[in-house]
C-alpha positions as CSV (number, residue, x, y, z in Angstrom):
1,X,-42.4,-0.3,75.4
2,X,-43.2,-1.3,71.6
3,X,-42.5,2.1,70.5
4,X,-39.0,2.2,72.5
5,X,-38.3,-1.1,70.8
6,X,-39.0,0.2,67.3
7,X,-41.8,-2.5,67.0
8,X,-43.5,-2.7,63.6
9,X,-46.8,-0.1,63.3
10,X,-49.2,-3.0,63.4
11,X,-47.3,-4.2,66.6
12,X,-48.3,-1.0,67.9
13,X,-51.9,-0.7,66.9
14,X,-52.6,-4.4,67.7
15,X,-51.2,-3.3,71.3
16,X,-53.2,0.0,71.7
17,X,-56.4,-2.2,70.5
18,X,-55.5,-4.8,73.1
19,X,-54.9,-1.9,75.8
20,X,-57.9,-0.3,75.0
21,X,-60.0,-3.3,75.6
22,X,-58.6,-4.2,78.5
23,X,-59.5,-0.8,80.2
24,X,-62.9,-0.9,79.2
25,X,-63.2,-4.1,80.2
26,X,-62.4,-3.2,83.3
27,X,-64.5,-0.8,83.7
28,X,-67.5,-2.9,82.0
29,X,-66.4,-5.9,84.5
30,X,-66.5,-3.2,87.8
31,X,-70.1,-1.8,87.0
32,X,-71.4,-5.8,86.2
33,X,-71.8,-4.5,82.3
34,X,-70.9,-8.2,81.4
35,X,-73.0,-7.9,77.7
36,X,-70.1,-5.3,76.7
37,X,-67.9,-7.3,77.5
38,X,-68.4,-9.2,74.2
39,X,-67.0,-6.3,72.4
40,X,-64.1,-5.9,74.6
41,X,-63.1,-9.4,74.0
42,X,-63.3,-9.2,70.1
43,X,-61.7,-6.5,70.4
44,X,-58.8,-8.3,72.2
45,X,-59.0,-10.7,69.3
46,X,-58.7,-8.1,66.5
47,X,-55.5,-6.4,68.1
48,X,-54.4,-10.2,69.4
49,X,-54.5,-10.9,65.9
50,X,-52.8,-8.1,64.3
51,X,-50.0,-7.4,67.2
52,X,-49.1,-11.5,67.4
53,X,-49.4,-12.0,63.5
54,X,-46.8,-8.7,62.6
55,X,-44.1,-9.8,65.7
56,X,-43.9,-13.1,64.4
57,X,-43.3,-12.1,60.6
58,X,-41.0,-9.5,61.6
59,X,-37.5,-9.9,61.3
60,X,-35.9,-7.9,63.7
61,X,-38.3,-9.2,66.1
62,X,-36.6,-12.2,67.5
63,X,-35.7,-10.5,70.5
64,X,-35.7,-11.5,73.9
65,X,-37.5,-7.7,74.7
66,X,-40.7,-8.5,72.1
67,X,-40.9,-12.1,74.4
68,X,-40.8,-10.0,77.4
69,X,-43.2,-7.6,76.0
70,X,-45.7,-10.6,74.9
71,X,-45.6,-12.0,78.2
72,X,-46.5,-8.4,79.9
73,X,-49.4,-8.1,77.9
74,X,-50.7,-11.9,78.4
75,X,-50.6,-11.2,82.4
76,X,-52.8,-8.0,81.5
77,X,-55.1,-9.9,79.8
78,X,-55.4,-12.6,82.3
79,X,-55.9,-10.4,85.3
80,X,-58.6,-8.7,83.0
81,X,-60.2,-12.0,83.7
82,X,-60.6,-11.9,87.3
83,X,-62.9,-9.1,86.9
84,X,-65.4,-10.7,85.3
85,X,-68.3,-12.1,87.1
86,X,-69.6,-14.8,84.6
87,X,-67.6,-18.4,84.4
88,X,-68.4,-18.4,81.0
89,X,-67.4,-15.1,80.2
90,X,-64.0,-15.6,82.2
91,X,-63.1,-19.2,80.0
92,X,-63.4,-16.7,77.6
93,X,-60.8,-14.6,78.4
94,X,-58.5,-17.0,78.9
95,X,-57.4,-18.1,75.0
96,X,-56.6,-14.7,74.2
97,X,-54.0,-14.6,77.7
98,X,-53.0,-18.0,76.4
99,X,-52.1,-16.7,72.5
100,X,-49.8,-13.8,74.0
101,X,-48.1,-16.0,76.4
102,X,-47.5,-18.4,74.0
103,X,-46.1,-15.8,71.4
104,X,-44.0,-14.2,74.1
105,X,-43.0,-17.5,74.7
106,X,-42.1,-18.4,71.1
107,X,-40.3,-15.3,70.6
108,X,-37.9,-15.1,73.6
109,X,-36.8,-18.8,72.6
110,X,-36.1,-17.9,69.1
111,X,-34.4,-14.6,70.2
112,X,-32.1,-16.6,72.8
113,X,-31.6,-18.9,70.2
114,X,-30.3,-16.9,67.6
115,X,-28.1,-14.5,70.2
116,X,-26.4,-17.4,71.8
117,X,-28.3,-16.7,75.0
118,X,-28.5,-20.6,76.5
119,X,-29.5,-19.5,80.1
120,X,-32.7,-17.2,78.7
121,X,-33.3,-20.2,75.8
122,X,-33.8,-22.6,78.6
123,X,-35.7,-20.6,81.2
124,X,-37.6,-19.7,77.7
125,X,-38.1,-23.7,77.4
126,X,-39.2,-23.9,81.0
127,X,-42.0,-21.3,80.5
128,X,-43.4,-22.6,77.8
129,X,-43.3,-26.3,79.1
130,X,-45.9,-24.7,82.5
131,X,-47.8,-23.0,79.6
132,X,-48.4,-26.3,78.2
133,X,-49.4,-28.1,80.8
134,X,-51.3,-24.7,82.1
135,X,-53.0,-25.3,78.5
136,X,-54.3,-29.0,79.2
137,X,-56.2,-27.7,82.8
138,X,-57.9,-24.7,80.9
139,X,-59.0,-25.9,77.8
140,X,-61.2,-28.7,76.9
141,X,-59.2,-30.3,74.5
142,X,-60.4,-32.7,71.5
143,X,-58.2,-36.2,71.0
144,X,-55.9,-33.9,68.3
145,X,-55.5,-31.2,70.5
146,X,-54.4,-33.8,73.5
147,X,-52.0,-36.0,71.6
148,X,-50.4,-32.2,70.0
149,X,-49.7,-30.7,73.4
150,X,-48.2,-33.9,75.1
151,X,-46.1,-34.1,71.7
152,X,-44.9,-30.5,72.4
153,X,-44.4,-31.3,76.1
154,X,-42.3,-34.0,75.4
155,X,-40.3,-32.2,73.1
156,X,-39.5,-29.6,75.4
157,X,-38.6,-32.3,78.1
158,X,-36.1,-34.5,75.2
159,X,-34.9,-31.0,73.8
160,X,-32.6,-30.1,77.1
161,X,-31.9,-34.2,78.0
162,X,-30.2,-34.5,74.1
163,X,-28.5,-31.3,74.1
164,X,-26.5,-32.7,77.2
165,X,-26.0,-35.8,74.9
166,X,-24.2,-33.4,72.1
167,X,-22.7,-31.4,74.1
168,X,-20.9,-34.5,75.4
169,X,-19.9,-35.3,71.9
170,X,-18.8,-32.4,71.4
171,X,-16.2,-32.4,74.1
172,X,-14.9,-35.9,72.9
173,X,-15.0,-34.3,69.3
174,X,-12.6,-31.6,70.8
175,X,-10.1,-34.2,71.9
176,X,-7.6,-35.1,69.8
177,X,-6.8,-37.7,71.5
178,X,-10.4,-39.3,69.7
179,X,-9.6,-38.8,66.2
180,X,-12.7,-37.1,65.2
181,X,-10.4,-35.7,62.2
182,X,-10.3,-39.2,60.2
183,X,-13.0,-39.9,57.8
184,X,-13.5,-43.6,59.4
185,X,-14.7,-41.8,62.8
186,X,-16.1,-39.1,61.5
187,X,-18.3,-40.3,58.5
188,X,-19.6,-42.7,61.4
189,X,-19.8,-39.3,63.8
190,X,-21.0,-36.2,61.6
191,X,-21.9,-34.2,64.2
192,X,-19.3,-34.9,66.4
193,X,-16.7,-34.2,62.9
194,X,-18.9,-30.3,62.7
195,X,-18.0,-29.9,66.3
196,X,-14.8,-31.0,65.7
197,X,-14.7,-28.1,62.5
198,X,-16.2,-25.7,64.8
199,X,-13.8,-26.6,67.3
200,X,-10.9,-26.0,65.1
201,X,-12.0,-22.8,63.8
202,X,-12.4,-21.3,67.5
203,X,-9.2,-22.5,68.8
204,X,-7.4,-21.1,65.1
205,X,-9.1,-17.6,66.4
206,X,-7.9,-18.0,69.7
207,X,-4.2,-18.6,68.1
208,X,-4.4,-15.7,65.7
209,X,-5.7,-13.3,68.2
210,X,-1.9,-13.8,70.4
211,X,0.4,-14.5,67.7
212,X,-1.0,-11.8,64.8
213,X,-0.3,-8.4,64.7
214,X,-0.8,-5.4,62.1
215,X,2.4,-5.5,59.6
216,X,4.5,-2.4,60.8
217,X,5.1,-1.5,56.9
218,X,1.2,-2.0,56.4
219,X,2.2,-4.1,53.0
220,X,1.0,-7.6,54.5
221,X,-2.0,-8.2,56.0
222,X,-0.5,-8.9,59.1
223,X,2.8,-10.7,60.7
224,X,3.6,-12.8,63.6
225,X,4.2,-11.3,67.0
226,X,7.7,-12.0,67.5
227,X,8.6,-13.6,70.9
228,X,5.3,-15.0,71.2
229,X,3.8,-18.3,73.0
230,X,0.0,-20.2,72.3
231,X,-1.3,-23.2,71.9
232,X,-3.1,-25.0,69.4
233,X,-5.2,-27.5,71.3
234,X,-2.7,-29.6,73.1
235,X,0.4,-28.1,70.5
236,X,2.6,-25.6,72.3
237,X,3.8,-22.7,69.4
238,X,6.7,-20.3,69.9
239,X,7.2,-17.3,67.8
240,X,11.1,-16.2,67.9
241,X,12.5,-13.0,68.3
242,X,12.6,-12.6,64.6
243,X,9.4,-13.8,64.5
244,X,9.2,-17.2,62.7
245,X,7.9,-19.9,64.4
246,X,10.8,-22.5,66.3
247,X,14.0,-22.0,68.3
248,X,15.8,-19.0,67.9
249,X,17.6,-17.9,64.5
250,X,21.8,-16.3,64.8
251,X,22.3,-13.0,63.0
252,X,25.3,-15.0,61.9
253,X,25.0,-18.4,60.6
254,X,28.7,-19.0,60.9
255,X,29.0,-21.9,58.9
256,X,25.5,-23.5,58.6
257,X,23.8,-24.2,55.5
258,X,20.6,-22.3,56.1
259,X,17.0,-23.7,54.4
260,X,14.2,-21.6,54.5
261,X,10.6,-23.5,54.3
262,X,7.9,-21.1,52.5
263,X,4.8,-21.8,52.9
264,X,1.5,-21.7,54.3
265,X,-0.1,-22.9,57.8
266,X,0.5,-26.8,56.2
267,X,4.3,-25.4,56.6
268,X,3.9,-23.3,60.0
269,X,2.0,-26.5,61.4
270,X,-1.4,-26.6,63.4
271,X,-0.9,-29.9,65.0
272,X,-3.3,-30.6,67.5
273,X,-1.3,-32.9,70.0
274,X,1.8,-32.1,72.0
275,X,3.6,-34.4,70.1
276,X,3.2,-33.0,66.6
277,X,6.1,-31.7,65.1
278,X,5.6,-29.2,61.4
279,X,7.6,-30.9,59.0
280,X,10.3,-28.1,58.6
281,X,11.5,-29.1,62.2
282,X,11.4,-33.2,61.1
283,X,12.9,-32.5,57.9
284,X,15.9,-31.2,59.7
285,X,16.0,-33.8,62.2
286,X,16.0,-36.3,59.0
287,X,19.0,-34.3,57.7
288,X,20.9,-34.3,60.4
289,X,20.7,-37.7,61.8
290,X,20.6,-39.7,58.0
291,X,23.2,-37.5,55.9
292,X,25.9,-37.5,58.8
293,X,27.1,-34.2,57.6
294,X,30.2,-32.0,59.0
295,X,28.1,-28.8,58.3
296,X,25.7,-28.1,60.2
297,X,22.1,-27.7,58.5
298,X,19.0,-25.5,59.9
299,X,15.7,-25.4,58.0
300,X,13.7,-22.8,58.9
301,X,10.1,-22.4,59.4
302,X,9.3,-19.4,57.5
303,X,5.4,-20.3,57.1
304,X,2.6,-17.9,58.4
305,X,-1.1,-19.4,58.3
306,X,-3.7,-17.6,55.6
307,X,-0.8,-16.4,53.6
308,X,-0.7,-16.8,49.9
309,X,2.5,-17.0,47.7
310,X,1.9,-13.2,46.9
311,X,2.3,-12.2,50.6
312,X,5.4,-14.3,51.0
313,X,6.8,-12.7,47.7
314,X,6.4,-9.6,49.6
315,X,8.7,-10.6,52.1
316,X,11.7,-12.1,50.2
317,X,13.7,-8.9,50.3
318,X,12.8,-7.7,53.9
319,X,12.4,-10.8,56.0
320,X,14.2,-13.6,53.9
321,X,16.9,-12.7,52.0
322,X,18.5,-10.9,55.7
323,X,18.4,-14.5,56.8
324,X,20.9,-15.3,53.9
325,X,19.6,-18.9,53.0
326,X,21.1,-21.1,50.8
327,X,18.0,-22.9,49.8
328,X,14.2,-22.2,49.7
329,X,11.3,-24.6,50.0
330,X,8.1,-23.6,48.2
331,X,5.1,-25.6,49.7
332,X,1.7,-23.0,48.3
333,X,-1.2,-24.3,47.5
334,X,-4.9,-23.6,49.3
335,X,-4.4,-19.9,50.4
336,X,-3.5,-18.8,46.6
337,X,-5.5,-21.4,44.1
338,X,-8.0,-18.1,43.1
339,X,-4.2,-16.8,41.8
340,X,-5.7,-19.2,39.1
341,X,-8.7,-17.8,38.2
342,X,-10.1,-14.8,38.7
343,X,-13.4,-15.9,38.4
344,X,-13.4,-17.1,41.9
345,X,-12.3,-14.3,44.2
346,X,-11.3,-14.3,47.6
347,X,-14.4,-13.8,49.3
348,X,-16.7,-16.4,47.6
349,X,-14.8,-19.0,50.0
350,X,-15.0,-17.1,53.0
351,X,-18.9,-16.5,53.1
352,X,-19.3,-20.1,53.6
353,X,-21.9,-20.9,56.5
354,X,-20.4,-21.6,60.2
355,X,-21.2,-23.9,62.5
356,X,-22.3,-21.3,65.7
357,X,-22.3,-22.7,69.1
358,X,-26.2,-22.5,69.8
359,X,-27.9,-23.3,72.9
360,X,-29.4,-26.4,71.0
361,X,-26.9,-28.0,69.9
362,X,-28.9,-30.6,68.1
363,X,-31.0,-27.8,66.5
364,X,-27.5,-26.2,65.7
365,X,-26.4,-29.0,63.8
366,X,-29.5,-29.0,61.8
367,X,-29.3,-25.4,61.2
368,X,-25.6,-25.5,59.8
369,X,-26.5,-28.8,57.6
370,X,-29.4,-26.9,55.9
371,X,-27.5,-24.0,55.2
372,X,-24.1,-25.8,53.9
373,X,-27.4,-27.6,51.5
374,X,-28.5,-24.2,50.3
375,X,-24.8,-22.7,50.1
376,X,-24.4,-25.8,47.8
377,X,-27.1,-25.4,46.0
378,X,-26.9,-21.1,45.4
379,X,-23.4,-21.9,44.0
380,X,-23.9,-24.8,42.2
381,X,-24.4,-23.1,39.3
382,X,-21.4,-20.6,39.8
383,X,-19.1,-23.1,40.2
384,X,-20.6,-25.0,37.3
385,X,-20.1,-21.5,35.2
386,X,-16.6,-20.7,36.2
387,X,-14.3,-21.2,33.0
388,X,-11.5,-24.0,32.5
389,X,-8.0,-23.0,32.9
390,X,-6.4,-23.3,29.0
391,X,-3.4,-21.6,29.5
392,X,-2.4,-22.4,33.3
393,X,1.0,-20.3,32.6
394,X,-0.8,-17.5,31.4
395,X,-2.3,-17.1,35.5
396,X,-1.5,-15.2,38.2
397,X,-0.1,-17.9,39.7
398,X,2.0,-18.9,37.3
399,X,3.5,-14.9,37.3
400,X,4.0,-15.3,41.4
401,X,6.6,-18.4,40.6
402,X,7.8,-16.9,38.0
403,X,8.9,-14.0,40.4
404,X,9.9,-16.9,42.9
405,X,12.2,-18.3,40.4
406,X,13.7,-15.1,39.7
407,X,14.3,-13.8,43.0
408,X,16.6,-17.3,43.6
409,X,18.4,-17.1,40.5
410,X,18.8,-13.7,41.1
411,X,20.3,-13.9,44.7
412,X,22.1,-17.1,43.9
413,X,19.6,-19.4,45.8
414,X,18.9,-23.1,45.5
415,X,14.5,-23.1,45.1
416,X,12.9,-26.5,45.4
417,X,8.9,-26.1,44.2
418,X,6.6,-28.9,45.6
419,X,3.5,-29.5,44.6
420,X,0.6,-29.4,46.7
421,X,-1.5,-32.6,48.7
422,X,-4.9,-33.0,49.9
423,X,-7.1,-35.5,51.8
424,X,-9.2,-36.0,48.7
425,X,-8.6,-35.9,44.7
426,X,-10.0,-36.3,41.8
427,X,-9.7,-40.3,42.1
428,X,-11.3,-40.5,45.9
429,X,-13.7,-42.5,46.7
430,X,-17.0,-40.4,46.5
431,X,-18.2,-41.1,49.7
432,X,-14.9,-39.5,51.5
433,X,-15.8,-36.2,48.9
434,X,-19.1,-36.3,50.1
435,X,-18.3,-36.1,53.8
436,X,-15.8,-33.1,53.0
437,X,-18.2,-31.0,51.0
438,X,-20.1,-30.7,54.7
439,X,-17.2,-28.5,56.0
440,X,-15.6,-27.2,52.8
441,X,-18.4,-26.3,50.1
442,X,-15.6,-25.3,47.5
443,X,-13.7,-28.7,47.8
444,X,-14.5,-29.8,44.3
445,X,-12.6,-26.2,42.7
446,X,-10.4,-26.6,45.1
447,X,-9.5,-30.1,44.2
448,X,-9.3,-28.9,40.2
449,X,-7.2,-25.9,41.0
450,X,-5.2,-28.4,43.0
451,X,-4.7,-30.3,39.4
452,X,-3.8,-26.7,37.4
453,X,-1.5,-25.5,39.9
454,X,0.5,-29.2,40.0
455,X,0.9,-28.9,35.8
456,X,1.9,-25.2,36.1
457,X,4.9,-26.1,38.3
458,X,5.6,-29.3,36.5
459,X,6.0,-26.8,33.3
460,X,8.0,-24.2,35.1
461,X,10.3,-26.5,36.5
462,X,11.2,-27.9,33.2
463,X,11.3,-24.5,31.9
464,X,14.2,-24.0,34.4
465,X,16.5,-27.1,35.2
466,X,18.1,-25.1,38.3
467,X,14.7,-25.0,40.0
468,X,14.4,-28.5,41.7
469,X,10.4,-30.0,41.5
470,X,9.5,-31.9,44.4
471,X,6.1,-34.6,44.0
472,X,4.3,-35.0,47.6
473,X,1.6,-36.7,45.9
474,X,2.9,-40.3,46.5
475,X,2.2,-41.4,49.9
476,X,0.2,-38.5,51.0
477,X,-2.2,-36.7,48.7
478,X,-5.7,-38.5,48.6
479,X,-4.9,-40.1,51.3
480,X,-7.1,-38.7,54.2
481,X,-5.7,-40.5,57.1
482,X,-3.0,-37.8,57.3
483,X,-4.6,-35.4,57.4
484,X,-6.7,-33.6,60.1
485,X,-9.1,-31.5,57.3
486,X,-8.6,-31.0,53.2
487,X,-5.2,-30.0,53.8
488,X,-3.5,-29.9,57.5
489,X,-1.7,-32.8,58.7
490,X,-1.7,-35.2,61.0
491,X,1.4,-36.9,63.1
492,X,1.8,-39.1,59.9
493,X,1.1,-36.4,57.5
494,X,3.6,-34.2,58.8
495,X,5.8,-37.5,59.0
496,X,5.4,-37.9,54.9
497,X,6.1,-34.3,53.9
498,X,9.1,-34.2,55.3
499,X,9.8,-37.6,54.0
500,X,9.5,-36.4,50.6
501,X,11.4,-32.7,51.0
502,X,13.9,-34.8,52.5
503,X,14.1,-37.5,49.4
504,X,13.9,-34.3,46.4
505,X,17.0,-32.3,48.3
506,X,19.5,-35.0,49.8
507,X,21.8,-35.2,46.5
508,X,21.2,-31.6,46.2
509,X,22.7,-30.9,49.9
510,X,25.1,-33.8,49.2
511,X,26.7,-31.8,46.4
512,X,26.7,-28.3,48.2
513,X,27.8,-29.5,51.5
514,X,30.8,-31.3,49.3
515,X,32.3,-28.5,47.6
516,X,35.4,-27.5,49.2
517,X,35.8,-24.4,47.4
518,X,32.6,-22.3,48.2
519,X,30.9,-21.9,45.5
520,X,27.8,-23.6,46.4
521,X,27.9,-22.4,50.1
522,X,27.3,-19.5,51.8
523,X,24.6,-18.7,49.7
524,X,25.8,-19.0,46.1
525,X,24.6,-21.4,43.4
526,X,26.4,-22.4,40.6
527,X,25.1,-20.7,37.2
């Protein structure tokens, strides 16, 4: 069985020392030879010793099959025992039955543990727990040893009773209804704020696994499925025939002004009730009911979570321009702030540690919190060493609006550029930093990139007075009551970005919607 399961050689030796023993003891124990049985039982010891000592340094040992295995050869040990004749001499065989049951035992939890296994982690915890107490009838045990195994028993008892306790936070974490997202609740609830995180990253999978599919062209790294339906949490999303997320678009607009909202999944929207709304959908409501126009004004919602501003340049000319807007919104930020430096690629954020859904929930928690600490503190020093931005228009990013910019001038387009809000800034209090850096490691780059990105569009809009800037910083970044993580929104969130599309573009759509002789409509802007 070791050598099927690729044990380590000293696993392997340990066990043929152990097997040996045992057959000679048997023999030694059936002929009343009880002085060689001495030997026998050293023996045990020496390949005890060597067998339990390798499995428990080995890595690829913490499997449920090297439990099993320690178990096996614990029950061959012990009924080695009944063939001795001496009491002595069978107390004596007992510790070494004991050290392999409790190795098998120590094993299969680990190995159940780590695989996500909570039925075989618990049946693990129940076997150990009859070892214990199997432990306090065989052994004459000192004070230390006594107070040690009740400890351990009641351990095992607690473990299962707090783990019901957690998992009962994590249920009310997964409620939106509970507010877990807000830093008042959750700096007062960490754990049930992680399960929250976890929660939002499993249901995000769920989302992207119906609505995502491979890009047909193979030039994006992938596009919605169009006529599509999920939910995220309680939110009900619908993916049009064109695939955009909303109602359904016309071939023809007729005689709509058409605006087209870029952006990321802050623009698709991941509310988490069925009441949330993404702000493209209020910001037309806002038009339509406030500016009493004769025109009538769709804004469409043309953003696709985890894209960057380089993927939606790549669609301009195949997916956006067909839909012959007269305005485009530009709301980037998260997805492309290593556009701004290169010394932060892609993939530093993304091996982050993950909160995994273990059958301790409690130990779980730990686990995650120590490695977010040593994430923290392996790329402290990287983060530390990553080089100021001098020249923010000399970045990629700075290129990708550039290409924005020209692509609207270029096809006669109104662009309106926003800047980018988060839950937290530079002027935050450091406690609400603090309680972010457990879920998002990178939030201090992020919040500097944040900073680079808001001057290189404050540059390139005064560079070109036909691009309209729009600030979403008053009202809504820093302030983390709107917002669900760093950067989605809440009800109110969503309520305060469209609030502020809605203030930068009214005398904009005031002016288009009042020329009578069509040259600001249909798609054409005035040079």
């Amino acid at each position: 069985m070791a050598i099927w399961g690729q044990a380590p050689l000293a696993v392997i030796v340990g066990l043929v020392l152990v097997i040996f023993a045992i057959a000679v003891a048997q023999v030694s124990g059936m002929r009343g030879g009880n002085g060689g049985l001495v030997w026998c039982r050293r023996l045990v010891w020496l390949g005890t010793a060597l067998a339990t000592v390798s499995l428990l340094l080995a890595s690829r040992a913490w499997d449920n099959y090297y439990g099993a295995l320690g178990w096996l050869v614990a029950a061959c040990v012990g009924l080695t025992r009944a063939r001795v004749d001496e009491a002595g001499a069978k107390r004596n065989w007992r510790a070494p039955a004991m050290v392999w049951a409790l190795c098998g035992s120590w094993i299969w939890l680990i190995g159940g543990y780590l695989q996500n296994q909570r039925g075989a982690f618990h049946a693990g915890l129940a076997v150990l727990l009859c070892l214990l107490v199997l432990c306090q009838v065989w052994f004459r045990l000192g004070a230390f040893g006594v107070v040690a195994i009740n400890t351990l028993i009641l351990l095992v008892v607690i473990l299962p009773a707090s783990d019901l306790i957690i998992r009962w936070l994590a249920v009310t974490a997964t409620d939106p209804s509970r507010g877990y997202y807000s830093f008042e609740i959750g700096s007062r609830h960490p754990i049930a704020y992680e399960r929250w995180s976890h929660a939002c990253r499993e249901q995000y999978g769920f989302l992207s696994r119906t609505i995502f599919m491979p890009d047909p062209r193979s030039v994006l790294p992938f596009v919605l499925r169009p006529a599509t339906r999920a939910r995220y949490f309680q939110n009900a999303i619908t993916i049009n025939r064109k695939g955009f997320r909303g109602p359904e678009i016309s071939e023809e607009k007729g005689g709509a002004y058409r605006i087209v909202a870029l952006g990321e999944s802050t623009t698709f929207g991941l509310g988490v009730t069925a009441d949330d709304r993404p702000w493209p959908e209020l910001l037309e409501q806002m038009i339509q009911e406030r500016l009493k126009l004769r025109q009538r004004v769709e804004v469409i919602n043309a953003g696709i979570p985890a894209y960057d501003l380089k993927n939606n340049l790549a669609r301009l000319a195949t997916d956006i321009l067909p839909l012959k807007p007269d305005m485009i919104l530009s709301y980037h930020g998260l997805n492309g702030f290593h556009l701004i430096s290169e010394s932060l690629p892609r993939a530093f954020a993304r091996n982050q540690p993950v909160l995994k859904d273990r059958p301790l929930k409690l130990l779980g928690e730990a686990e995650y919190g120590f490695k977010i600490f040593r994430f923290n503190q392996r790329h402290k020093v990287e983060l530390a060493g990553i080089p100021a931005v001098t020249n923010a228009l000399q970045t990629e990013c700075a290129a990708a609006y550039r290409q924005l910019i020209d692509f609207a001038v270029t096809n006669r387009i109104r662009l309106v550029l926003a800047d980018y809000s988060m839950a937290i800034n530079a002027r935050s209090d450091s406690r609400v930093i603090d309680f972010y850096r457990r879920t998002t490691p990178l939030i201090d780059w992020q919040i500097k990139a944040n900073e680079v990105q808001t001057a290189i569009l404050e540059q390139l809009t005064q560079e070109h007075p036909e691009v309209c800037f729009v600030d979403t910083h008053p009202h809504l970044d820093g302030d983390h009551r709107k917002f669900t993580d760093p950067v989605h929104f809440t009800t109110e969130g969503d309520q305060q970005m469209a609030e502020a599309f809605f203030a930068g573009i009214r005398k904009i759509l005031a002016a288009d919607l009042a020329a009578d002789n069509g040259t600001k409509f249909g798609g054409r802007m005035p040079p």
